[in-house]
DRENDREN-7804 format. One line per 5 residues: number of its first residue (from 1); for each residue x, y, z of C-alpha. Coordinates in Angstrom, 2 decimals. Layout:
<sites>
NUM	X:Y:Z; ... .
</sites>
This chain:
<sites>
1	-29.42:8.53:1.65; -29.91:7.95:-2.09; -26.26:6.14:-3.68; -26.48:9.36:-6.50; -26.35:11.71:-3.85 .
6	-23.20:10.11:-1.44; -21.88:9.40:-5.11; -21.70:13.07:-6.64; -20.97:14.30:-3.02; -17.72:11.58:-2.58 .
11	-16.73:13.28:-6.50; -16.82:16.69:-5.27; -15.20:16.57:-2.53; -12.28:14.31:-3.80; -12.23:16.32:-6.88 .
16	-12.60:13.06:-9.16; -12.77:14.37:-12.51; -9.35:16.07:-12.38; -7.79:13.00:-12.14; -9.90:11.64:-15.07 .
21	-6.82:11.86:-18.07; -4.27:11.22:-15.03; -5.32:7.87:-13.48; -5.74:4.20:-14.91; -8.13:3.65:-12.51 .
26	-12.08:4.01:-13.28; -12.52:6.12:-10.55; -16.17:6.80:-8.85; -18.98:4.23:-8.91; -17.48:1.22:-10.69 .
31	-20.41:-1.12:-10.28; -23.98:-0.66:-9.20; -27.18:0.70:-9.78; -27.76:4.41:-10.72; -30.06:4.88:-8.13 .
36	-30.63:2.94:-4.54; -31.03:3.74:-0.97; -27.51:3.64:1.17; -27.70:3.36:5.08; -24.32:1.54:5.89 .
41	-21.06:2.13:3.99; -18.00:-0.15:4.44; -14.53:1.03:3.90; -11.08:-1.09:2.69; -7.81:-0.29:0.88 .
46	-9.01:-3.01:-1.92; -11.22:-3.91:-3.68; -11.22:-7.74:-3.24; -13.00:-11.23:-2.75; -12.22:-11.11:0.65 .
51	-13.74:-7.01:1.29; -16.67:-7.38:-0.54; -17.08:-10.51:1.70; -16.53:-8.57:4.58; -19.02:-5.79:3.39 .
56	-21.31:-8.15:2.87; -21.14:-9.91:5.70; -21.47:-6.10:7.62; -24.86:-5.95:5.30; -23.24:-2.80:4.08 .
61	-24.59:-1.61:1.02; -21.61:0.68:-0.25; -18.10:-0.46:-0.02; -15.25:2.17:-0.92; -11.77:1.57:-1.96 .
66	-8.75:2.98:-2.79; -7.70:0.25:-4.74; -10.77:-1.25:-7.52; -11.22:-3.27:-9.98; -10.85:-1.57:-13.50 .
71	-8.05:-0.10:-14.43; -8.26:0.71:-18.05; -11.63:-1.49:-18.55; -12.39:-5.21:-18.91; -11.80:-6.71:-22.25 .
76	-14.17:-9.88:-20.33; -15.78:-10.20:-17.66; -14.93:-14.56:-16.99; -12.71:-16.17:-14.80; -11.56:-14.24:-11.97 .
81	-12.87:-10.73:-12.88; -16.06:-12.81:-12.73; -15.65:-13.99:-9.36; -14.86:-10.82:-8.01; -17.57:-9.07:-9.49 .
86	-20.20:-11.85:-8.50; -20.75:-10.93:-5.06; -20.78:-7.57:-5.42; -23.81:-7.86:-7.98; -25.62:-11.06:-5.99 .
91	-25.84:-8.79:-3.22; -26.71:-5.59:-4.13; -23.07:-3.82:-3.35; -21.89:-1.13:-4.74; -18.28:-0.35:-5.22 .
96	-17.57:3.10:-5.27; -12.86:3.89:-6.24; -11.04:6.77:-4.92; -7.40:6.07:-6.56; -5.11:9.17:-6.97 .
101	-7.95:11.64:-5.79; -7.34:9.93:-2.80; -3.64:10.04:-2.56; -3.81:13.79:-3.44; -6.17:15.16:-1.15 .
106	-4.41:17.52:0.65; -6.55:17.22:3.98; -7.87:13.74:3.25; -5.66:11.67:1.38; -3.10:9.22:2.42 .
111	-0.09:11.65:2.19; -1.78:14.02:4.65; -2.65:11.28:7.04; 1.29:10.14:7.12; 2.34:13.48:7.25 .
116	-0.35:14.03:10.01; 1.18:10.93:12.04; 4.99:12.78:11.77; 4.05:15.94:12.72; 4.78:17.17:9.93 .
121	4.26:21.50:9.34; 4.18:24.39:6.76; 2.79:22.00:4.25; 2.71:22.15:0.83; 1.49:19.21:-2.34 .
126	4.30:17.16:-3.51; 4.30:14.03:-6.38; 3.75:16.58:-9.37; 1.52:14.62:-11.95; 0.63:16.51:-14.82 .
131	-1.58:19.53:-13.12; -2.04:17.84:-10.12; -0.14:16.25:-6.87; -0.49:12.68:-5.18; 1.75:13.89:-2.05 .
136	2.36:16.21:0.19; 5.73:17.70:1.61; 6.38:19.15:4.77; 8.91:20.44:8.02; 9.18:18.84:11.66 .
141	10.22:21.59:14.50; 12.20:19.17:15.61; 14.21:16.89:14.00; 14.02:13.21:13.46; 17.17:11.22:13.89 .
146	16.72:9.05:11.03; 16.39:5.79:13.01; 13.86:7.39:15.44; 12.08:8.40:12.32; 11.93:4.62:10.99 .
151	10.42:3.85:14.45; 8.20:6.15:14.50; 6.37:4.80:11.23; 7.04:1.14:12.35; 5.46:1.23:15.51 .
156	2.61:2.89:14.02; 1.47:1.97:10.80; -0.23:-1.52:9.92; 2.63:-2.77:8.37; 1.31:-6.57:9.19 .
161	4.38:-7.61:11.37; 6.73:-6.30:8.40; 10.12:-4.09:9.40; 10.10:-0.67:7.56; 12.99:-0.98:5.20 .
166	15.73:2.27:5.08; 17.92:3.21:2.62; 20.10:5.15:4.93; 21.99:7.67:2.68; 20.34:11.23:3.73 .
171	21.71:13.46:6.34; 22.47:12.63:10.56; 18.78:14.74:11.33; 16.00:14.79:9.01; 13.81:18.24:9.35 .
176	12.06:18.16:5.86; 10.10:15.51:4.70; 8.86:14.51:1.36; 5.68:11.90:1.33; 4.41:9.67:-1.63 .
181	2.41:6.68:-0.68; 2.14:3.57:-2.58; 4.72:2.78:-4.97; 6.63:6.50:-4.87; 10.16:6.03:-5.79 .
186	9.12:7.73:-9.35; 8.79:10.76:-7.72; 12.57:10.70:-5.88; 14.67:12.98:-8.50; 11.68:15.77:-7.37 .
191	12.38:15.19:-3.82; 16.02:15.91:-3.82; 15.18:19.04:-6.47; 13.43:20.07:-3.55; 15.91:19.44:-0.93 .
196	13.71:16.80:1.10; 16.67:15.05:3.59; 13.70:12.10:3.15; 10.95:10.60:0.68; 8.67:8.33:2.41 .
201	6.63:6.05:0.68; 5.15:2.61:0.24; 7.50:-0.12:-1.77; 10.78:0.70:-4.12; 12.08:-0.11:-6.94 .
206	15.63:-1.48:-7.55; 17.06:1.72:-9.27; 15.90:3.68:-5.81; 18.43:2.46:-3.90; 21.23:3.58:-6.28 .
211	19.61:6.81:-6.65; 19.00:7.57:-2.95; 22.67:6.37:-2.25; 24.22:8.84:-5.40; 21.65:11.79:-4.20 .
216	22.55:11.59:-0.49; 19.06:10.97:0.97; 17.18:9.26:3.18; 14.36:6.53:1.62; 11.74:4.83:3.83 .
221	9.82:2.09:2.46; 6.98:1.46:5.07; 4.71:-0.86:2.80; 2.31:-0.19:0.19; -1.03:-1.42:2.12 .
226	0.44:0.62:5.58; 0.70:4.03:4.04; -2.45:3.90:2.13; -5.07:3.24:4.88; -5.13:6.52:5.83 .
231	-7.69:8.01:2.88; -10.25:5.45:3.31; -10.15:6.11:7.35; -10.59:9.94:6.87; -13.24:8.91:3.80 .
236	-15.27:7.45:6.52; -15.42:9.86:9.05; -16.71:12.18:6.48; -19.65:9.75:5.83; -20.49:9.13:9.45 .
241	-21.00:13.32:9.58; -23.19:12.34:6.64; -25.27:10.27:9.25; -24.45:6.87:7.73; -23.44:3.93:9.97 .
246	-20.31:2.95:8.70; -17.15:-0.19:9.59; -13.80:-0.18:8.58; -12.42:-4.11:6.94; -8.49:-4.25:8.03 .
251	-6.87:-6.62:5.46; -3.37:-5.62:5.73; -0.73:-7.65:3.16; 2.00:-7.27:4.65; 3.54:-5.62:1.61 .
</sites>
């Protein structure tokens, strides 16, 4: 399949250029060649020495990430910009970014895929950002006691041997369920407008825990890299319909 064609097919679906005055990531095709022939398409959270490595490695000719390199441009391209870059352009890889198109899809994107792994129902988007959402909210049947609920995401998401931290200030059962992955805490004051008994997203801030604690909910931090493997995952099944052989690099941080 021609890269142009997976390219403007990957924008469409993800709805890229909505998220063009929203994001400070360069979103799309960040580096190769406007026209080549793809046959196998690695997938990773970032965009890194060690993933394009991997991809290359795979003999992939496509990697796509959630997390790339530009964000806001290069004033140079030297020292280590220029060593990541390298081996994408030595061996013909192209790097194709899916930043907050992919944390605001509301059947692809990371939000849906932790809301798909609670159970969540009677969904709805969530992490208002200008005209668009990065999250997704949503009800369980049955309720989570809010330790279960910390196990659940711990025992299931590659949190790379890290606990899920819990600022444990929301009700005794937790039925409705806000979701922002990544760094989320921004978006906390919204979940309480909306009367979420939990957000759950990636890392905090230091203000979060005072504001969970004075707002009476429930905060789980579950780790940036662990909540935010879910978009590239669905990403790739899309592309194997697509008839393209495909591999998934696992490079959790930890964090």
């Amino acid at each position: 399949m021609e890269l142009s064609s997976v390219v403007d097919r990957l924008d469409e679906e993800l709805r890229t250029a909505d998220y063009a005055d929203l994001d400070a990531s360069a979103n799309g095709l960040q580096v190769g060649p406007d026209e080549g022939e793809i046959e196998r398409v690695a997938f990773a959270v970032d965009g890194v020495r060690e993933t394009f490595e991997g991809a290359i490695a795979a003999d992939a000719d496509l990697l796509v990430v959630h997390h790339g390199l530009s964000w806001g441009g290069f004033d140079r391209v030297t020292g280590r910009t220029y060593d990541r870059i390298a081996p994408l352009i030595e061996n013909d890889l192209a790097l194709y970014v899916s930043h907050l198109p992919l944390d605001g899809h509301q059947a692809l994107g990371n939000a849906a895929g932790v809301a798909d792994l609670l159970d969540l129902e009677d969904r709805a988007p969530f992490g208002e950002l200008g005209p668009e959402y990065i999250g997704q909210r949503g009800t369980v049947a049955d309720p989570y006691a809010p330790a279960d609920l910390r196990e659940r995401l711990e025992s299931t998401l590659e949190t790379g041997g890290q606990p899920v931290q819990h600022l444990d200030f929301g009700p005794n059962e937790i039925a409705d369920v806000a979701i922002v992955t990544g760094s989320g805490t921004d978006w906390l004051d919204e979940a309480v407008a909306a009367d979420a008994d939990a957000l759950v997203t990636g890392e905090g801030k230091q203000k979060a825990y005072h504001e969970a604690r004075e707002a009476g909910i429930h905060v789980f931090l579950a780790g940036h890299y662990a909540t935010e493997t879910f978009g590239v995952r669905s990403i790739r099944a899309v592309i194997e319909e697509w008839g393209l052989e495909t591999t998934f690099l696992d490079v959790p941080t930890g964090l």
